[in-house]
C-alpha positions in Angstrom: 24.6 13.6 -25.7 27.1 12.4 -23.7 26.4 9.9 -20.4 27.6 10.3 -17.1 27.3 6.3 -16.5 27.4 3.5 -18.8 26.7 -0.5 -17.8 28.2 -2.8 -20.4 28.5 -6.4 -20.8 25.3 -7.0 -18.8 22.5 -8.6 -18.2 20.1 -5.9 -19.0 17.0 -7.1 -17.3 14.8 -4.0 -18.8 11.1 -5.6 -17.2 9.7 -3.8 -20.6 6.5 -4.2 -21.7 7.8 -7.4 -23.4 10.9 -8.3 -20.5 13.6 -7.6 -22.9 17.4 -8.6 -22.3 19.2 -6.2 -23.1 23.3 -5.7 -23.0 24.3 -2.1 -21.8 22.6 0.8 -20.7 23.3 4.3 -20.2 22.5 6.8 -17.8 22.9 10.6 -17.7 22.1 12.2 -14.5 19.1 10.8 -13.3 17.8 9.3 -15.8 18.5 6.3 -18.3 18.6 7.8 -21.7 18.9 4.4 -23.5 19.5 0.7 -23.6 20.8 -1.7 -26.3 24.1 -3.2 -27.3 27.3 -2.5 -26.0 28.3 -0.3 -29.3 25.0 1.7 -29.0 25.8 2.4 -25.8 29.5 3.2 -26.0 29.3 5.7 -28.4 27.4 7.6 -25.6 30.9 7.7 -23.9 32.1 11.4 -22.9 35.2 12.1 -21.3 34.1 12.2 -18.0 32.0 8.9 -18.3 32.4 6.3 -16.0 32.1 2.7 -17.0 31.0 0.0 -15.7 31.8 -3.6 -17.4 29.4 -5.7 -15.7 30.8 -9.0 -16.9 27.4 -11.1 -17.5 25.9 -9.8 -14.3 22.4 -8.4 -13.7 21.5 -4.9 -14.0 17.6 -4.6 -12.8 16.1 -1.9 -12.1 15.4 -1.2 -8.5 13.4 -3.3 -6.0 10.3 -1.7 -5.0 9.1 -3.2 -1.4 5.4 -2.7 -1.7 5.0 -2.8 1.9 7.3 -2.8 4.5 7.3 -0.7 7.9 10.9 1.3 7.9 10.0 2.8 11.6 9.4 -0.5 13.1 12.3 -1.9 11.4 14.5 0.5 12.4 13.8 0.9 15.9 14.1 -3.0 16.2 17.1 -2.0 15.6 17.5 0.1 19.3 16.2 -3.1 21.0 17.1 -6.9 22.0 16.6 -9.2 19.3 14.3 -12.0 20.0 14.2 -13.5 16.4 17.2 -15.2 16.9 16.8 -16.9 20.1 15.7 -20.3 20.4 14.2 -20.1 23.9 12.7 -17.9 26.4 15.2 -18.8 28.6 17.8 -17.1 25.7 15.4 -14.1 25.5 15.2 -13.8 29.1 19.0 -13.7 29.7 19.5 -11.0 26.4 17.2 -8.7 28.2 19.0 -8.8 31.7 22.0 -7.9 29.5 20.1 -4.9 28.2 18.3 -3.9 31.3 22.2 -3.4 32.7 22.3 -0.3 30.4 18.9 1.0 30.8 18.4 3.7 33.6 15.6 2.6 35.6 12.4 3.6 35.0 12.8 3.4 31.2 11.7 0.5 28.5 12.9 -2.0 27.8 12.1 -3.8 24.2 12.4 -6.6 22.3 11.1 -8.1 19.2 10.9 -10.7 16.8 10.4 -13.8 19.2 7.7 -16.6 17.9 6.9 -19.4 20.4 6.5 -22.2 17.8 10.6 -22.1 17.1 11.1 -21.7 21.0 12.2 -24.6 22.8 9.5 -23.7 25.4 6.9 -24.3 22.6 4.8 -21.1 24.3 4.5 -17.1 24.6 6.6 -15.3 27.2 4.8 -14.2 30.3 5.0 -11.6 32.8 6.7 -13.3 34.9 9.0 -14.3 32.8 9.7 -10.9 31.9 9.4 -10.0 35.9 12.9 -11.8 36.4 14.6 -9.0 33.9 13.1 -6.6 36.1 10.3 -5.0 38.1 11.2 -1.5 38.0 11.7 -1.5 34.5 8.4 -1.5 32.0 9.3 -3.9 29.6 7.6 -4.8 25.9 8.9 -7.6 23.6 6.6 -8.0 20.3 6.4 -11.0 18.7 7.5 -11.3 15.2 4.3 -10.6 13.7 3.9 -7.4 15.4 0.0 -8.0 16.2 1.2 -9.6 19.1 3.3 -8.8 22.6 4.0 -9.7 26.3 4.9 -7.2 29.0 5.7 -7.3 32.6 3.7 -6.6 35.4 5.6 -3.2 35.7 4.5 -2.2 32.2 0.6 -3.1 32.6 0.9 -0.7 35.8 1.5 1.9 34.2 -0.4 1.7 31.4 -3.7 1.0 34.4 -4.1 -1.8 33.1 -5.4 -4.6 35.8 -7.3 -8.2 36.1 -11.0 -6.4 35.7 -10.2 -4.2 32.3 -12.6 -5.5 29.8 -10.8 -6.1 26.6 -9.9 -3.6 23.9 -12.5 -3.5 20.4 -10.7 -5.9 18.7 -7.9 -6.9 21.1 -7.6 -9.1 23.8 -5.3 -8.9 26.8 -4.7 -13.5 28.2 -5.8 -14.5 31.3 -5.4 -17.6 33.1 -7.8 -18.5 36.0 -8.9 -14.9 36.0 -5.3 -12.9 35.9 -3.3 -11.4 33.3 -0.7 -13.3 31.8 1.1 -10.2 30.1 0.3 -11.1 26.6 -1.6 -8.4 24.4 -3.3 -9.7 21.5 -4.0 -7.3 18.3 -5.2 -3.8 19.0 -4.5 -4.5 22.9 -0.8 -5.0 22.0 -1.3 -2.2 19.6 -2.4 0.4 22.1 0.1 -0.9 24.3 3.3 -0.3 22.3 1.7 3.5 21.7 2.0 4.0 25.1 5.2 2.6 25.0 6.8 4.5 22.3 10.1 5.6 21.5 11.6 9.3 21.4 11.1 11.3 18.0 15.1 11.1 18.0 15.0 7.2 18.6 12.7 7.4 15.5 14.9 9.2 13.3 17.9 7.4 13.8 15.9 4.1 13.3 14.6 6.0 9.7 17.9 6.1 8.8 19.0 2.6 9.7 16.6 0.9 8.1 17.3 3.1 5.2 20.9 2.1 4.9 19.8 -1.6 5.3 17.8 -1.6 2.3 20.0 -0.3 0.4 22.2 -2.5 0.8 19.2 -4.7 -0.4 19.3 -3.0 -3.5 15.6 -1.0 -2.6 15.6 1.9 -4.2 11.5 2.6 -3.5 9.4 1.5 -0.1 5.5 1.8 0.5 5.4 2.2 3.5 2.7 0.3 5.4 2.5 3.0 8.6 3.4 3.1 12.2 1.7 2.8 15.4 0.5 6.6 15.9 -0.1 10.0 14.1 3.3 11.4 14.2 4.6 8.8 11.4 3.9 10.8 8.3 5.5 13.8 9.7 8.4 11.3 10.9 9.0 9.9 7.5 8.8 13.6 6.0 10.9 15.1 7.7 13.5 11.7 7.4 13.2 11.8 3.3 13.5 15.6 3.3 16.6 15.6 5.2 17.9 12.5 3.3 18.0 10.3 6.6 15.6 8.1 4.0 17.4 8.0 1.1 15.0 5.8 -0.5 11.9 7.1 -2.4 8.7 6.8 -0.3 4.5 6.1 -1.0 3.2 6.6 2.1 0.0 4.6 3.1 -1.8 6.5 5.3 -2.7 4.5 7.8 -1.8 3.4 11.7 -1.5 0.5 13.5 -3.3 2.3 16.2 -7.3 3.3 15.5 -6.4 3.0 11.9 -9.7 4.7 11.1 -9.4 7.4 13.5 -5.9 8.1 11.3 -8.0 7.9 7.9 -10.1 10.7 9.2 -7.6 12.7 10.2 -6.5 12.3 6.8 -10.0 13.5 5.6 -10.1 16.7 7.3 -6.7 17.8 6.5 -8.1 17.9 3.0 -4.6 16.1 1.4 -5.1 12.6 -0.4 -3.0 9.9 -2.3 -0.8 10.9 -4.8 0.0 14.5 -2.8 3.9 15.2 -2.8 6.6 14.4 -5.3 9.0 11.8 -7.1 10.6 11.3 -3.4 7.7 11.2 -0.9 4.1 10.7 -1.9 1.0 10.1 0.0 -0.2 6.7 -1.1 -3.6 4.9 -0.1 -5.7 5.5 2.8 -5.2 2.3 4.9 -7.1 0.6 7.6 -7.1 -2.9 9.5 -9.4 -5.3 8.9 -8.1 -8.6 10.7 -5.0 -10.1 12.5 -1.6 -11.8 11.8 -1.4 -14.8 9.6 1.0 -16.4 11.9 -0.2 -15.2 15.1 -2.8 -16.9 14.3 -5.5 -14.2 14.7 -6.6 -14.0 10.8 -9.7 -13.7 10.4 -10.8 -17.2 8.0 -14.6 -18.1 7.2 -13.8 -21.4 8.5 -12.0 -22.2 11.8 -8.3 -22.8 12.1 -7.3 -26.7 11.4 -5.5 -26.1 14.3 -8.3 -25.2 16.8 -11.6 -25.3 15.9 -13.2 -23.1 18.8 -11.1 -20.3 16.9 -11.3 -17.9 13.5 -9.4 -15.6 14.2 -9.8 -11.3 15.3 -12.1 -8.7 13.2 -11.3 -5.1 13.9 -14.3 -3.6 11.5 -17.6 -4.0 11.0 -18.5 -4.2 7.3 -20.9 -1.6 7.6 -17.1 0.4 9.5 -15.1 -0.9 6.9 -17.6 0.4 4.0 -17.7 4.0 5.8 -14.4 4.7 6.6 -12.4 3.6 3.1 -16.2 4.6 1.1 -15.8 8.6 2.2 -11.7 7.9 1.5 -12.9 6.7 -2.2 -15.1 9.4 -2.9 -12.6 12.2 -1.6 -10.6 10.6 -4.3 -8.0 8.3 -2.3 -6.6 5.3 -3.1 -7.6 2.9 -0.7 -6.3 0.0 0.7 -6.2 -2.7 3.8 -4.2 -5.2 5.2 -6.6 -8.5 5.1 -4.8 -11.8 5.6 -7.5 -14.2 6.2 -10.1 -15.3 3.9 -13.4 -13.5 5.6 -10.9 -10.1 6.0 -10.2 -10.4 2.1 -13.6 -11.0 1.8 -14.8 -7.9 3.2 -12.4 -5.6 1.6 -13.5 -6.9 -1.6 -17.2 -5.8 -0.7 -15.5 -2.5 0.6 -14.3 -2.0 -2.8 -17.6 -3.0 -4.6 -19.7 -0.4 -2.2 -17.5 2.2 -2.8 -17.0 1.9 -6.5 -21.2 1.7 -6.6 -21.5 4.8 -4.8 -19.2 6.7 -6.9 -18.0 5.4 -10.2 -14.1 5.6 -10.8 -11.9 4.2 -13.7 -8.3 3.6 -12.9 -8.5 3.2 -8.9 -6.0 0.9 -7.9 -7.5 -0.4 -4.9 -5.1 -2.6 -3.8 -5.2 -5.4 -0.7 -2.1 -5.5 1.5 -1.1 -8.9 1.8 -4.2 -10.8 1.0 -3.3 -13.5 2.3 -5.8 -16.6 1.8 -7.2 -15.6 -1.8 -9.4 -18.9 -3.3 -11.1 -18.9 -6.5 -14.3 -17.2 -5.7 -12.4 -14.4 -4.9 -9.7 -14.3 -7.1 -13.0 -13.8 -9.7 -14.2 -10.4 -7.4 -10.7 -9.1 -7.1 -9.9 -9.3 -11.2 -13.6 -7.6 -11.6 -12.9 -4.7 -9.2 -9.4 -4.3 -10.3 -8.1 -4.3 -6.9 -4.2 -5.1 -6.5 -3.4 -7.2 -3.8 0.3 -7.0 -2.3 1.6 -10.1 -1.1 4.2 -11.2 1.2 5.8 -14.6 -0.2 8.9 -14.6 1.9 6.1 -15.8 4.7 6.0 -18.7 3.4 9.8 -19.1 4.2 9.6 -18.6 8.0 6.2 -19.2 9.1 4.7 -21.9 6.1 5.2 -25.0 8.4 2.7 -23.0 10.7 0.2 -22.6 8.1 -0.3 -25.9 7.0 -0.6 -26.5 11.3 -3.0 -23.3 11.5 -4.8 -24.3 8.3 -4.6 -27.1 6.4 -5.4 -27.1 2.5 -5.8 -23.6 2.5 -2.0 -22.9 2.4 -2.8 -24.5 -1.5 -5.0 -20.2 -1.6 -2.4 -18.9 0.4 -0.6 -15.8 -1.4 -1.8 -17.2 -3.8 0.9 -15.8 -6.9 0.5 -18.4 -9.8 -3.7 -17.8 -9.7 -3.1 -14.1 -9.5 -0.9 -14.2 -12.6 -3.4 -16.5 -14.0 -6.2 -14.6 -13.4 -4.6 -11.3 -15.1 -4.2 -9.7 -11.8 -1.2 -7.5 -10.9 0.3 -8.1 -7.9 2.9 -5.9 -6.4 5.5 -7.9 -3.3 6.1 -6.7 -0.1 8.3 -8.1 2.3 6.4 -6.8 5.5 9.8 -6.2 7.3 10.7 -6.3 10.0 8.0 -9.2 10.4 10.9 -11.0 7.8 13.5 -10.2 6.2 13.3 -7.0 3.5 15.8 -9.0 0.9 14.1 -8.9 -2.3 16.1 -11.6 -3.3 14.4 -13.7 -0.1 11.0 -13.1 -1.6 11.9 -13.5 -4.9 13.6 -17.0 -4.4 10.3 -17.8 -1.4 8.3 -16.9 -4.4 9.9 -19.2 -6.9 10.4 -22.1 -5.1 7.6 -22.1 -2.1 9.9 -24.1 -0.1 9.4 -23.4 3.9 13.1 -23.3 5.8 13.0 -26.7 6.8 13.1 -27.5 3.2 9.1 -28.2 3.1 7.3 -27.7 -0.1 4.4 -25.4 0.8 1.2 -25.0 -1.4 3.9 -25.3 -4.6 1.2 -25.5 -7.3 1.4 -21.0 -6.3 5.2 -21.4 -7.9 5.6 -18.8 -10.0 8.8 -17.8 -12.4 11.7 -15.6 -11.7 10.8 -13.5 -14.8 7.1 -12.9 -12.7 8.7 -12.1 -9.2 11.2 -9.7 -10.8 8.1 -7.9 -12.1 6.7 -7.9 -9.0 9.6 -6.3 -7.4 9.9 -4.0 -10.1 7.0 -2.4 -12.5 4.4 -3.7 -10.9 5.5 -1.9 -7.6 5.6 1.1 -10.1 1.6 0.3 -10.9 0.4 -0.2 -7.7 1.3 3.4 -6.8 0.4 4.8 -9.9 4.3 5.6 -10.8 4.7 3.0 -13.7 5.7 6.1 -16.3 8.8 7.1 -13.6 10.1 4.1 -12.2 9.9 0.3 -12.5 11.5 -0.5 -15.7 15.0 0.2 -17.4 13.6 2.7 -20.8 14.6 6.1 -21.4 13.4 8.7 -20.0 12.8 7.0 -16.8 14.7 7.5 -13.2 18.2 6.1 -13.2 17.2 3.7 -9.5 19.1 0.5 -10.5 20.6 -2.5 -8.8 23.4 -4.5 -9.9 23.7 -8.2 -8.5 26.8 -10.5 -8.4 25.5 -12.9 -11.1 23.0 -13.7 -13.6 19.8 -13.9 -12.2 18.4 -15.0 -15.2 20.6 -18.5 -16.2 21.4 -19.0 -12.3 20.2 -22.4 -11.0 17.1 -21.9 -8.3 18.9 -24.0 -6.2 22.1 -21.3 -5.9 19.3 -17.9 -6.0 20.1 -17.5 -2.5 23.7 -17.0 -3.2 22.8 -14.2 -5.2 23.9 -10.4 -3.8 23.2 -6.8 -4.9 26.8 -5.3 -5.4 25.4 -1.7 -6.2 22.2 0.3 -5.4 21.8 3.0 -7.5 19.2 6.0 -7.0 18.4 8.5 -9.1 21.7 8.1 -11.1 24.3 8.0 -7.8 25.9 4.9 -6.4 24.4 4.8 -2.8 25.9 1.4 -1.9 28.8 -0.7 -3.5 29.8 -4.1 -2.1 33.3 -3.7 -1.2 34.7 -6.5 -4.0 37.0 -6.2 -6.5 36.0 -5.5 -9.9 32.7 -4.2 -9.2 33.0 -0.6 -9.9 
């Protein structure tokens, strides 16, 4: 049987039941049909075989974001980037400059901007944002997403005034009685709904942020959802007409009434695992609490930071147990994001309730993000065999916050080393756009726990770069019950495989940064190649 590709002279990073390093690998259409040594592999070789001589690099297979939001992502992409600012006064001045090529009358948005690296040291305003402009409405989202300031031209339109009452779960800030603009959790959330962008706006944001990732070498997303009901059919229709090229489990789920959009899921009569190898329905998803930089987690104890505050529940238990309990016994998956202690907490007893009610083996519950993890419930999770999916690369951009916000418990917070200790599989995300969706980012944040000032954060959760391959890789596979397609390099499986620009493996931790993906490969076609020589 003769291949169509062959990798020689590799790194053969298999993640195989036992992480074997192999030396070539072959590949026949769209799938690998074996891996060994470079003279197993060559004789393979047909005349129309390409080679690839790989030189000591890498060959993985390919990263699997667990959770990341390709909608938000790649509509950021339409609007002014407040992430790399370093004031308001910066922000301000990028949206003029954008509000000079919007016709009036229409949004204006920005995202990304976090008041602890702004010079100001505080949120935007509304009248900050009333200097850009009064006719235009205008929306910039902090980098969290659970978070956003508007002008007064925006809160007009959306009717609302001094005298609304705040949103369940939500809160809109005022100061001596009048709105400041800033729209905390579901208040931002049913804000940015109203404020949404055009179904084409959508699509060509699908299609950036696939071609950003692959040049990330992701060859799989979860999805984590959108802010309304029109996602699913937006990322459908995007993977079906290969504006996604990436392979997509969809959790079903919004940041808008999240349970409202698990119903809707319930009467349509579809549930997780509903599709095929390039868009699946994954878990039934709801909110439980805030954003672990905001800080609006929701923690059992108050923040270090301010003790009048714990952060922003938007369930019940007695909700929580209903909605993802009648998802469970429909036969979901089910899943949500939790980043503070108490919110992990509950979804834990969400788990237990449903699992007592109706009895399943082989659930994979999982826990997006599960942020602040300690002992006592590191114990529950690894009973329930619940997966959590963490987001290390936080620990990067916002850890120096944490430690501010809450003290020891950045020592629990994703929490990598105890879950591997503990036997439980974790599967990464990089929540993009809140950071960065480089694999290699998360991988390196979850090697070396190191916050970008250089400060060590909570390092006894270091774990090793076999462990966060894995967690990029199978593991990714697991948590969406796809471990038997994808995930590993072993015949028979789905040719997605990245090639990096060194050895992963023997590479110093102090030069992982340095590392680059120089092909993305998906089911058994190059989709991106670094323009360098020698690579292909």
């Amino acid at each position: 049987m003769s291949a169509t590709m062959l990798f020689i002279n590799g790194e053969v990073v298999t993640v195989d039941s036992v992480f074997s390093v192999m030396e070539a690998v072959a590949v026949k259409d769209n799938k690998i049909i074996a891996v060994g040594t470079n003279e197993e592999i060559l004789a393979l070789k047909g005349e129309d075989t390409d080679i690839i001589d790989l030189a000591g690099r890498s060959i993985l297979p390919g990263f699997i974001d667990a959770h990341a939001h390709l909608e938000l992502y790649g509509t950021n992409r339409l609007g002014v980037n407040g992430k790399t600012a370093d004031s308001i006064s910066e922000l301000i001045e990028r949206l003029k400059e954008k509000a000079k090529t919007t016709p009036e009358g229409e949004w204006i948005r920005g995202w990304g901007y976090n008041q602890n690296h702004y010079a100001e040291g505080r949120h935007p305003t509304r009248w900050d944002l009333d200097e850009v402009s009064t006719e235009h409405p205008i929306i910039v989202v902090r980098t969290c997403g659970h978070i956003s300031c508007v002008n007064s031209k925006a809160l007009e339109l959306a009717g609302i005034h001094s005298r609304t009452e705040d949103p369940p779960g939500g809160k809109y800030e005022r100061k001596a009685g009048e709105l400041t603009g800033l729209l905390l959790e579901s208040a931002h959330m049913n804000m940015f709904l109203f404020a949404n962008y055009s179904e084409e706006e959508v699509m060509h944001g699908l299609e950036l942020a696939s071609k950003d990732f692959l040049v990330k070498g992701i060859t799989s997303v979860h999805d984590a959802g959108g802010y309304g009901p029109d996602h699913i059919r937006s990322l459908l229709n995007a993977v079906s007409s290969k504006r996604i090229k990436q392979r997509v489990y969809a959790l079903y789920g919004s940041l808008h009434d999240s349970p409202g959009m698990v119903e809707m899921g319930l009467q349509s009569g579809i549930r997780t695992g509903l599709g095929d190898e390039w868009m699946k329905i994954g878990p039934a998803k709801v909110f439980i609490d805030g954003s672990s930089s905001g800080p609006t987690a929701k923690t059992r104890d108050p923040y270090t930071s301010d003790p009048k505050d714990s952060g922003i529940l938007y369930l019940t238990q007695e909700e929580l147990n209903m909605s993802l309990g009648k998802a469970h016994q429909a036969g979901w998956q089910i899943t949500a994001h939790a980043i503070g202690d108490e919110a992990v907490h509950m979804m834990i007893e969400a788990v237990r309730s449903a699992l007592e009610h109706e009895p399943r083996q082989d659930h994979r519950h999982r826990i997006e993000h599960s942020g602040m993890t300690p002992p006592d419930l590191l114990v529950k999770m690894k009973d329930l065999n619940i997966i959590p999916i963490p987001n290390p690369a936080f620990i990067y951009e916002f850890g120096e916050g944490y430690v501010r916000d809450y003290g020891e418990r950045v020592n629990h917070t994703f929490p990598l080393w105890s879950f591997s200790e503990y036997g439980i599989p974790f599967a990464i995300g990089s929540d993009s756009p809140i950071t960065t969706a480089d694999p290699i980012h998360g991988i390196v944040s979850a090697v070396t726990r190191m916050s970008n000032s250089g400060k060590e954060i909570g390092i006894g959760q270091r774990i090793t770069v076999q462990e966060a391959i894995k967690a990029y890789t199978w593991n990714g596979a697991y948590a969406s019950f796809e471990e038997n397609l994808k995930g590993s390099i072993e015949p028979g499986k789905l040719a997605d495989l990245v090639v990096l620009n060194d050895s992963i493996l023997t590479c110093d931790h102090s030069k992982l940064r340095d590392i680059n993906v120089e092909l993305t490969i998906l089911d058994g076609k190059i989709e991106y190649a670094a323009k360098k020589e020698g690579v292909i």
